[in-house]
N, C-alpha and C positions, 0 to 999 in steps of 0.2 A: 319288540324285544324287551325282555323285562331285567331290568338291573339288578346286582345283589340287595336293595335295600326298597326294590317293588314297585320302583319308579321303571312308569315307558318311555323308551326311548326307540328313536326310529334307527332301524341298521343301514349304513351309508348304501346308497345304489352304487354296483358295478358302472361303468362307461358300456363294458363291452355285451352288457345285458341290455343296454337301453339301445344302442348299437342292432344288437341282432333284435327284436320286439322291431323296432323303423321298419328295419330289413324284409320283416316278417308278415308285419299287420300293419304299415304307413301310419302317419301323420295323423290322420282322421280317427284311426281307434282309440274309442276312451281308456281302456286298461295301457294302452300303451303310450297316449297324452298322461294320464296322471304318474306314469313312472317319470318321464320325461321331467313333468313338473319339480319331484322329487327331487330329480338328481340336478338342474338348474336350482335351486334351492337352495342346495348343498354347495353347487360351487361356488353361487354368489354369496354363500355366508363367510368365508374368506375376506370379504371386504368388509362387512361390518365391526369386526375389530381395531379396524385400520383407523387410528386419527389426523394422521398428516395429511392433508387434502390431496398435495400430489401423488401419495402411495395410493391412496382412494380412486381415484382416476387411473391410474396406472392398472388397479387390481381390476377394475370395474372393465378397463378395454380386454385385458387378459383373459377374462372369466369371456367376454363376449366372443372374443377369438377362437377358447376352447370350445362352446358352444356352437358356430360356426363349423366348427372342423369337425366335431361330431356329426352335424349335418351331412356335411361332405362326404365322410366315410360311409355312411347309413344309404350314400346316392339322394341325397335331397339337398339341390345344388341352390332350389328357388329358397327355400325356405333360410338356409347356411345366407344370399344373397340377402337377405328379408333382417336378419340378426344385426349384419354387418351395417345396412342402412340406419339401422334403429341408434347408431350411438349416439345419438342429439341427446336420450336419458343421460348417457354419462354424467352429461357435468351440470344436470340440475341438481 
């Protein structure tokens, strides 16, 4: 998407677009990994703002929980399980 002054900028992903594409074509399709990627992206850029370490940690389990329950909606319960395991990231 092109702004008024010619800079690109990416248009934020729907949830419920990434949502149906799971639903659709699983886990393993590329077109529907790189939307995924996108919109994981997006929501962990919420915590990059953040300076207070424990807002940082707070945001970072957040964002992984949203992530997780996307899974879960989409029926991909291993992968939603697979997120949840991974929080050891958070607090490097």
């Amino acid at each position: 998407m092109e702004n008024q002054f010619g800079n690109s900028e990416k248009a934020p992903v729907d949830r419920q677009e990434v949502i149906n594409r799971l639903k659709d074509y699983g886990v393993k399709d590329e077109t529907t990994r790189a939307l995924l990627s996108s919109w994981v992206d997006q929501i962990k850029s919420s915590a990059e703002s953040l300076t207070d370490k424990k807002e940082v940690y707070k945001a970072r389990i957040e964002n992984e929980i949203t992530i997780a329950k996307l899974y879960i909606e989409a029926g991909f319960l291993e992968e939603a399980l697979k997120v949840t395991y991974s929080f050891s990231w958070l607090l490097e």
